[in-house]
Structures are given as structure tokens and as C-alpha cells.
MIBA-293865 format. One line per field, with one value per residue (C-alpha): x, y, z; residue in one letter. Coordinates in Angstrom, 1 decimal. Example, Ala and Ser with C-alpha at 12.3 -4.5 7.8 and 13.67 -1.06 7.14 Angstrom:
east = 12.3, 13.7
north = -4.5, -1.1
up = 7.8, 7.1
residuo = a, s
***
This chain:
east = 11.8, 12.5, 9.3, 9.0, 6.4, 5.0, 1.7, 2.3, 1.9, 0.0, -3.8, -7.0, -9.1, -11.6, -9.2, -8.2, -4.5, -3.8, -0.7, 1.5, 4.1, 6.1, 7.7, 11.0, 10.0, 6.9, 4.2, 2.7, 3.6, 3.9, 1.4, 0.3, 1.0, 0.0, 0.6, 1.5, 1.8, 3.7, 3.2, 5.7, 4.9, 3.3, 4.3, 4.0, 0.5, -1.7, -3.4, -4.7, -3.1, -4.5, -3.4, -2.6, -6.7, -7.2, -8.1, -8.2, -7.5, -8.4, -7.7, -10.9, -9.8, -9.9, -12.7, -14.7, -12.2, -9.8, -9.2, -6.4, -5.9, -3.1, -2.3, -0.5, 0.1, 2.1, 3.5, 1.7, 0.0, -1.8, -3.7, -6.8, -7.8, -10.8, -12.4, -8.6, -8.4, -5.7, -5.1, -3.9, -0.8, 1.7, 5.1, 3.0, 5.1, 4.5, 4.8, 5.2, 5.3, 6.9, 6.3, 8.4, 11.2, 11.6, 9.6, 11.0, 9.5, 9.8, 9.5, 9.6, 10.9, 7.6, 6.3, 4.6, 0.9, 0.6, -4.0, -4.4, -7.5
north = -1.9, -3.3, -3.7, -5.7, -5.4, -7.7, -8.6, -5.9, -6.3, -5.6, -5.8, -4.9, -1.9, -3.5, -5.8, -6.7, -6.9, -8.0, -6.3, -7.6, -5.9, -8.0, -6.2, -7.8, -7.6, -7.7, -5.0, -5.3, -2.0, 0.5, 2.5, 3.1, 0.9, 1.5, 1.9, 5.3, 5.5, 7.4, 7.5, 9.4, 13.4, 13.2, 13.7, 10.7, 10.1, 8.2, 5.4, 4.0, 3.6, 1.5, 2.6, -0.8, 0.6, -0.3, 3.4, 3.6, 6.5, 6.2, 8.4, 9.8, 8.2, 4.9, 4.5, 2.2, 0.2, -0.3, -1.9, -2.0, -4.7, -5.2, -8.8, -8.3, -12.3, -12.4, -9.4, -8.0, -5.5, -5.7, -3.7, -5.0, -3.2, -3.4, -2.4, -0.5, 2.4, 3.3, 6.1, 3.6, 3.0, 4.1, 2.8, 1.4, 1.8, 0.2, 2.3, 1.8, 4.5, 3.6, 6.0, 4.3, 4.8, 6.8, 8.3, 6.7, 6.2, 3.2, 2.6, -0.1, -0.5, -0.2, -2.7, -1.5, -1.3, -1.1, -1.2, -1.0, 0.4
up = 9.5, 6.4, 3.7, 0.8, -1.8, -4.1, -6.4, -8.8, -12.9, -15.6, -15.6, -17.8, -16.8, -14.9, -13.4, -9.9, -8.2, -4.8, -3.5, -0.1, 2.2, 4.4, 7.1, 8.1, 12.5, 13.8, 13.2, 16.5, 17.3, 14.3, 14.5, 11.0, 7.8, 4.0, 0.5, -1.7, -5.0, -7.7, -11.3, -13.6, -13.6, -10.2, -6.8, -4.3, -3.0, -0.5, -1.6, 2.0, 5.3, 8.6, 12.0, 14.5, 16.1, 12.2, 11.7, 7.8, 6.0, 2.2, -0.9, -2.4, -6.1, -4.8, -2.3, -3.3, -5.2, -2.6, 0.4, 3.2, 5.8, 8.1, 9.8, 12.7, 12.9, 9.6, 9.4, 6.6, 5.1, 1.7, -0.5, -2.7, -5.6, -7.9, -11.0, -12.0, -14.3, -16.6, -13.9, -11.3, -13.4, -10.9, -8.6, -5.7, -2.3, 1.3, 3.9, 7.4, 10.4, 13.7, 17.0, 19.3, 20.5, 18.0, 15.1, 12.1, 8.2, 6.1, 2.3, 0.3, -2.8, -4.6, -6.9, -10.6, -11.2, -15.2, -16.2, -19.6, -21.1
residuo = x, x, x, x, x, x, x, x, x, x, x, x, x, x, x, x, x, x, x, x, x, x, x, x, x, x, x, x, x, x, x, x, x, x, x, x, x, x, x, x, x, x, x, x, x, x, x, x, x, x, x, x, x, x, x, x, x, x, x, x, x, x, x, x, x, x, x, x, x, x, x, x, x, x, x, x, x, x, x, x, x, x, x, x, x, x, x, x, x, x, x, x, x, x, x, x, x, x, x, x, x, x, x, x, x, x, x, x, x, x, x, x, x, x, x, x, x
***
């Protein structure tokens, strides 16, 4: 599946970005669907994924501030974020895990979060 991110830019600390992933086929059945993030240095981490039971998993450094939803109607799969921190300035990817018929990872190409303090 193909995913496109958008939403990203640049936003005071204490701001608020909605980002959006449209997958290119229905989302019906992948099984889990999210966002990562990157900032320069770092490694790739999770941010917050759903499953399609909407089984959310959420990183500890944004609970609270974040929020995942997945709508299996539109193909979509966004990413609400609250009161930012300069630390949230990362490459923010969607992510998408299919199970059948075979295992297989999407990305996307990942859309900047820039919070200024």
C-alpha cells in the first residue's frame, strides 16, 4: 500500500498539528496503522499505532498529547497532537502493516514537524 502524509509545518510550543495518511487501497484489512517519527541524531521511533480492533499503542512521551484514529471509510489515518514541545521536531512517517497474504511494511514519505520554543 502506498501512504501519503500530510499536515506537517511549523508550530509554536504549545501548539497543535493535525497530521493525515491516505492509503492508496482500502485499509479494511491491515492490521495495524500509525505514525513514527525521526528527528536528526535519533533512531526512528513510535509515536502511536491503532490495530483495525483499534488497539492503540502510544509512546510514553506523547500520551497525553496525542491521539491516533484510523477511518476505515476514507482510508485514513491521522495523528492529533497537542500542547507540542520543541522535542517533537522530528520527520513524521505513516506507517502501515499488512498480515495478509503476506506480511508486508509500508512508509510514507514523512512529512516535517518543526515547534519552536
Amino acid at each position: 500500500v502506498q501512504l501519503q502524509a500530510s499536515g506537517g509545518g511549523l508550530v509554536q510550543a504549545g501548539g497543535s498539528l493535525r497530521l493525515s495518511c491516505a492509503a492508496s487501497k482500502s485499509i479494511h484489512g491491515i492490521y495495524k496503522m500509525g505514525w513514527y517519527r525521526q528527528a536528526p541524531g535519533n533512531q526512528r521511533e513510535l509515536v502511536a499505532t491503532i490495530t483495525n480492533n483499534y488497539n492503540i499503542d502510544i509512546a510514553e512521551s506523547v500520551r497525553g498529547r496525542c491521539a491516533v484514529t484510523r477511518d476505515n471509510a476514507k482510508n485514513t489515518v491521522d495523528l492529533q497532537m497537542d500542547r507540542l514541545k520543541p522535542g517533537d521536531t522530528a520527520i513524521y512517517y505513516c506507517y502501515a502493516l499488512q498480515l495478509l497474504p503476506l506480511q508486508e511494511e509500508s512508509w510514507g514519505q514523512g512529512t516535517q514537524v518543526t515547534v519552536s520554543s
